[in-house]
N, C-alpha and C positions, 0 to 999 in steps of 0.2 A: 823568558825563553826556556824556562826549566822543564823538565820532563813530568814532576809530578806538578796535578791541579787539582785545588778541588771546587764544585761549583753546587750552588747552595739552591735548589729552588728551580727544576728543569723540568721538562716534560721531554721524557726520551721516545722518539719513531719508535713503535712497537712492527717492524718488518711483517709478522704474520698474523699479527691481526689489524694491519693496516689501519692506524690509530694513533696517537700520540696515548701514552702511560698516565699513572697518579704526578702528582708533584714529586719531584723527587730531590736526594744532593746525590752527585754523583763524586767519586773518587778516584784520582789516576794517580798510577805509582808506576815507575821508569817506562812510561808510555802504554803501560797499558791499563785499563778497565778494571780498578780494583774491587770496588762495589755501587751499586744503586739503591740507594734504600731510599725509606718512604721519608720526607720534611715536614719540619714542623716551620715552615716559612710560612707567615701569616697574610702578608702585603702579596696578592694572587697578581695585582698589577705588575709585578716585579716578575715574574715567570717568563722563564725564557726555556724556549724549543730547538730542540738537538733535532737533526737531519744527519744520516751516516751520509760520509764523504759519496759524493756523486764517481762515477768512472762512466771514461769514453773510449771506445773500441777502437778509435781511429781517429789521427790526429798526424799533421805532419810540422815540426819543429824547425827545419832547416827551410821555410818557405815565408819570408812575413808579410803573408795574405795581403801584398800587391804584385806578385808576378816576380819578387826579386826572392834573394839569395837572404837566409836569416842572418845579423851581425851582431857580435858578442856585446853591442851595447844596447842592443835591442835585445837579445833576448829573455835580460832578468823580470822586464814590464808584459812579455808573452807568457813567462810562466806564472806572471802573478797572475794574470788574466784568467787563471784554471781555478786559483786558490779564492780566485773576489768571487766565484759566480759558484762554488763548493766542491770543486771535481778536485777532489783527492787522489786518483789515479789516471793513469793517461796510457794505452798503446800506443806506441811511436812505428809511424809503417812509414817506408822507406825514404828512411833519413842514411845520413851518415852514421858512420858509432859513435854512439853517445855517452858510450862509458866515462868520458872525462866529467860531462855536464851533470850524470850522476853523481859521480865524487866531490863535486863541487858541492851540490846538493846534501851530501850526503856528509860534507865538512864543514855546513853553513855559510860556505861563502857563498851559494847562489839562495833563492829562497822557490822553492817550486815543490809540485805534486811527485808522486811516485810515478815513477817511468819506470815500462816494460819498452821492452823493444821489438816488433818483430824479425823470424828470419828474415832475409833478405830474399824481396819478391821473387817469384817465377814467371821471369816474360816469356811467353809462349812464341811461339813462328809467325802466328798469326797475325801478330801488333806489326807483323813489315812487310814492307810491298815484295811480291815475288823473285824480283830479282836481286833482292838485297838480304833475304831471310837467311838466318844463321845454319848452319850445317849440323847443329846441334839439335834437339828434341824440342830444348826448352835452354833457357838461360836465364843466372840471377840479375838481378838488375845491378847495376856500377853504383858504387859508392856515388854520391854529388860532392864536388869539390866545396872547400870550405873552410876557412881556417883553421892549419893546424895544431894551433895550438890549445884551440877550445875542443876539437871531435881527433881523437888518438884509438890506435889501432887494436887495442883489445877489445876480445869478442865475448857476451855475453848479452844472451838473446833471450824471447822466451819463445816458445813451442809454435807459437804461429804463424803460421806458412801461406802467406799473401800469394796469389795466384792471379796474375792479370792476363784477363780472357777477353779477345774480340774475335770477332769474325773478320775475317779478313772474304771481299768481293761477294757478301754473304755464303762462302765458304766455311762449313763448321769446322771445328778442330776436331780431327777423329776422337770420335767414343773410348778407341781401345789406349791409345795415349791421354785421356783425361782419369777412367781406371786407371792405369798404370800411373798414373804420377800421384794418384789418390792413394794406395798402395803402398807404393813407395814413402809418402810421408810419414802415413798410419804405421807402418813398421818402424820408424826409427820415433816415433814417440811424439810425431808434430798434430798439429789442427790445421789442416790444408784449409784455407779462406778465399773464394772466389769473387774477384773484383771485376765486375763488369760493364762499368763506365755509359753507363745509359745506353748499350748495345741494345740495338732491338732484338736480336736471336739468341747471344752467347750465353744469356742468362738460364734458358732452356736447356741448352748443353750442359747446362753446369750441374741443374738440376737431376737430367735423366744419367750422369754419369755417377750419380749419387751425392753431390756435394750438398752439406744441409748449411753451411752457412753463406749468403748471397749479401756484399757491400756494394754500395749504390743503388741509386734509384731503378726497380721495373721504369720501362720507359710508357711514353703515353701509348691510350689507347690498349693495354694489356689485357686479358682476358684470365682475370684472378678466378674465378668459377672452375677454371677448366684445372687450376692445381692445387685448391685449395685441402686437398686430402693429401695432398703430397706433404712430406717431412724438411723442412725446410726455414732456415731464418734469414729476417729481412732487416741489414739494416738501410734503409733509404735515404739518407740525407738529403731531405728533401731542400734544405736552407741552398745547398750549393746549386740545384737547379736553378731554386728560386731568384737567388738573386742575379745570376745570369739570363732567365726570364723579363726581369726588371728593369733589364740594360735599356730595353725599351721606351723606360718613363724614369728616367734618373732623379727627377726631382722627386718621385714619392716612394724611392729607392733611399734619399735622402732624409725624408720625412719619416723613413720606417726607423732608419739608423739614429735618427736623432733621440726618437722614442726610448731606442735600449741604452743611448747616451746619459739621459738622466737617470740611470739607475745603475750604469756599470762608470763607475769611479775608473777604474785604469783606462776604459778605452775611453772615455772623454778625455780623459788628461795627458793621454797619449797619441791616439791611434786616430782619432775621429778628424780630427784637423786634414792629414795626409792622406785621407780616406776619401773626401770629398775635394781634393783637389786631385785626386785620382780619377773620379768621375767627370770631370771639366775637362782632364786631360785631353790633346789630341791621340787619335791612334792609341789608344787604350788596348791593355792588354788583352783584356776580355770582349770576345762578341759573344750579341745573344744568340748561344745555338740554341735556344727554346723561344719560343713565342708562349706569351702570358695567356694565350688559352690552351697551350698545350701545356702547362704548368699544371694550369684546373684541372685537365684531361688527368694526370699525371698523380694531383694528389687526391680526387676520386679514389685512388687505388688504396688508400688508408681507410677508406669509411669501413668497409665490410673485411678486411685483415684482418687476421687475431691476434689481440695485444698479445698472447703471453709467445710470438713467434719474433717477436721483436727486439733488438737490441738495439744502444743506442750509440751512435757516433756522429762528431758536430762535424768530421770533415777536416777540423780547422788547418789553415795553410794555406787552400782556397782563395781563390780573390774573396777576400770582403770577407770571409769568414775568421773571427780573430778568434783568440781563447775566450772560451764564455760567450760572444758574441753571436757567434755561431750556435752553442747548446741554446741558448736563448731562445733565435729565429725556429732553431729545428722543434724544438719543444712547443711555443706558439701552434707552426705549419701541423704537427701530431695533431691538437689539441681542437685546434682549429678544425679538420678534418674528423675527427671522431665527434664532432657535434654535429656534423650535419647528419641529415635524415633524406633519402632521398623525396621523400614528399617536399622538403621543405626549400624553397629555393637560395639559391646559394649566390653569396653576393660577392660580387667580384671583389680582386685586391682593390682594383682601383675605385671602387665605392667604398671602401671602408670607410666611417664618417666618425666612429666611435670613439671616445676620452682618448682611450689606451688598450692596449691589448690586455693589458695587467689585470685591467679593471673588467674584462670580459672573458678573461680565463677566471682567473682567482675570484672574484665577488670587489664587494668594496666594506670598508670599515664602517657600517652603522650604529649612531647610538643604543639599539637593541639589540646587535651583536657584543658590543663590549659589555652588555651585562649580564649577558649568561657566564653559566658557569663554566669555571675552568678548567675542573678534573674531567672530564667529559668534552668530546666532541659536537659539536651541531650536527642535525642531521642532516644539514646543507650542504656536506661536504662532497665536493665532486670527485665523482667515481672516475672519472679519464683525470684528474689530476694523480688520485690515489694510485692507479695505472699507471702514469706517467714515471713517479716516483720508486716504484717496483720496478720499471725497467733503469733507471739509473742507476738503480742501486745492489737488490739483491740480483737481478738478471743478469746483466753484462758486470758486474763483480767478479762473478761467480764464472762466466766467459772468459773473465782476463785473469782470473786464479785471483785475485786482491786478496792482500792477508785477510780484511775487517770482513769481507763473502757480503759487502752490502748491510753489515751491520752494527749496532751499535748494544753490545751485552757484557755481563760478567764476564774476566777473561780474556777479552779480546783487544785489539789495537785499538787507541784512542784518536779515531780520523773521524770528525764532524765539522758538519758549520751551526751555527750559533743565533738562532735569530729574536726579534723583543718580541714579534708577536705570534699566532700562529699563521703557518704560513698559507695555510688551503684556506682563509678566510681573510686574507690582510689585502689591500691593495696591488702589494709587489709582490709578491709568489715568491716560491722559493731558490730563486735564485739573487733574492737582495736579501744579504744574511750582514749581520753584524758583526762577525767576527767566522774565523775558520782555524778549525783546532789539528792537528797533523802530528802523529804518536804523542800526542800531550802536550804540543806545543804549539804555543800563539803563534800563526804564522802568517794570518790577514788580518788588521782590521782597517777599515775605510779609512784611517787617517796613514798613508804611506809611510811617514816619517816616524813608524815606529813600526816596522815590519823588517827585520833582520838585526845585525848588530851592528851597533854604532862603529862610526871611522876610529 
């Protein structure tokens, strides 16, 4: 668990020219990034790929993604859940304060990602029926009760200012009140964030009152044409639609999660078991307010969007969306969507018939792939993975302030994950990493029982 490492034989993400580097050993001195110089490691088999730590815009801690309340024995296996699948930083929107779970963190008694925290939302008038709406303009949302001895009252937030917008009886919220609270943020030094909860109109308001950054899904049927000149970012999480779509056919709801089961070590060993007797359950939390072709409808809206408007966030907290679990499906759903061609016909969820998703995003491991060369890329590599990777990384980084800015250089914080092979050509993409490195420290690898310190 020490702070300095040094690793003999790596191929580091080169962020801007979207490529993995020469061979290289890399050097960390008190967490951070001392040098990358060129190796003379001769066994090329032996080379292993650095990935800078993943960040997600939005994530909820105090929920554990079946409808209940998070519990302090539960939550050291959610936060590994970030570290198994690479995501080195995390926005936390509205939770409780977390400043204790940090310091835990932060004393080694917990083992997790970096957490920012947002301010604390802005519920608008609109989220309440008329006769019950507050006297006030707007209000922050209440603390969620929770144990206190894990979530304590010291504040310490970052700059982002969650804004949850609905229409209320298709009723917009004035214009000159969504200026004015846009204003109001931007002068004390926050990033006003508009969350729009699959609203079919408040999304527009949000837009023409100038907000550029938009969380949650456009809903179905949207008419992206008519604002595609407009300024503006989407993050969609399209996973939490989906699997609320899904509710519909729970056995291939089942079959999907089994899928990410053999590749994500924590939620099989944890989380998978309660997950599917969730689904069996009566009176389940969740109903499907989507139908699976209003889903299709839905993520349609990803083929012709421009990657570089996109940030990304798994949701997680969500029914069914776990740490990792979530980035997984959302990642897929992106990837998934940016292959299609509207010439080309598009095959429903429920015909999917293929291996794996893994193996139809990423490629599969051929005997004539592993004997190319090493210092060099294939030119096989797919440009919506390389995309993909750009937005986890430098994009929402760079959105969430992350010390590393999505990357991994001289000088900088030592946040990566650690994989044997490359991952834009391997079976399991990049989110089945070997190991996960956090200011210089081991802090995942697949075998649990050596991830934190001993009793």
């Amino acid at each position: 668990m020490s702070q300095n490492l040094k690793m003999i034989g790596v191929r580091v993400w080169d962020t801007e020219k979207k490529s993995f580097g020469e061979i290289s050993d890399i050097e960390i001195q008190k967490g951070l990034i001392k040098s990358i110089r060129p190796s003379s490691i001769a066994k090329k088999e032996m080379v292993r790929y650095l990935l800078p730590g993943f960040c997600d815009a939005s994530v909820t801690l105090s929920s554990n993604s079946l409808g209940g309340e998070m519990t302090k024995e539960a939550l050291p296996f959610h936060l590994l859940g970030f570290l198994s699948t690479g995501f080195s930083h995390v926005e936390s929107v509205a939770d409780p304060n977390l400043q204790a779970v940090r310091e835990e963190i932060s004393k080694g008694r917990l083992i997790g990602p970096i957490i920012s925290q947002s301010q604390k939302p802005v519920l608008l008038p609109s989220h309440f029926p008329e006769d019950d709406r507050p006297t006030k303009q707007y209000q922050f949302v209440s603390e969620l009760g929770t144990t206190p001895s894990l979530f304590h009252e010291k504040e310490d937030r970052s700059k982002i200012l969650p804004v949850f917008l609905k229409r209320s009886q298709n009723n917009s919220y004035p214009q000159t009140e969504l200026f004015r609270l846009r204003a109001e943020a931007e002068k004390n030094g926050l990033k006003p964030v508009i969350y729009s909860f699959i609203d079919p109109l408040s999304w527009e308001d949000a837009i023409d009152a100038g907000y550029e950054i938009i969380f949650h899904a456009i809903p179905p049927k949207t008419n992206l044409g008519l604002i595609q000149r407009r300024s503006y970012t989407w993050s969609p999480m399209l996973n939490i639609t989906y699997i609320k779509s899904m509710k519909e056919d729970p056995e291939n709801l089942k079959k999907k999660f089994r899928a990410i089961a053999k590749h994500h070590k924590v939620y099989s060993g944890k989380f998978a078991e309660t997950f599917e007797a969730a689904l069996n359950a009566t009176g389940d939390p969740t109903k499907a307010s989507l139908s699976q072709r209003e889903f299709l409808e839905l993520e349609k809206a990803m083929i012709a969007f421009p990657k570089d408007r996109l940030l990304f966030s798994s949701g997680s907290g969500h029914f069914g969306s776990y740490p990792g679990v979530g980035a997984i499906l959302e990642s897929e759903l992106w990837l998934q969507s940016w292959k299609q061609s509207p010439q080309v016909k598009k095959v429903s969820i429920e015909e999917e018939k293929e291996p794996s998703f893994w193996k139809k995003i990423w490629g599969s491991l051929s005997g004539e792939r592993l004997l190319q060369k090493t210092n060099i890329d294939p030119e096989t590599l797919s440009p919506e993975g390389m995309a993909l990777v750009d937005i986890l990384t430098r994009k929402t980084c760079n959105f969430l302030g992350a010390d590393h800015k999505g990357l991994i250089k001289e000088g900088g914080p030592a946040h990566f994950s650690v994989h044997t092979q490359n991952p834009f050509v391997g079976p399991l993409g990049i989110f089945a990493i070997e190991s996960m490195v956090l200011g210089g420290k081991l802090v995942y690898t697949p075998k649990l029982e050596k991830v934190g310190k001993k009793p």
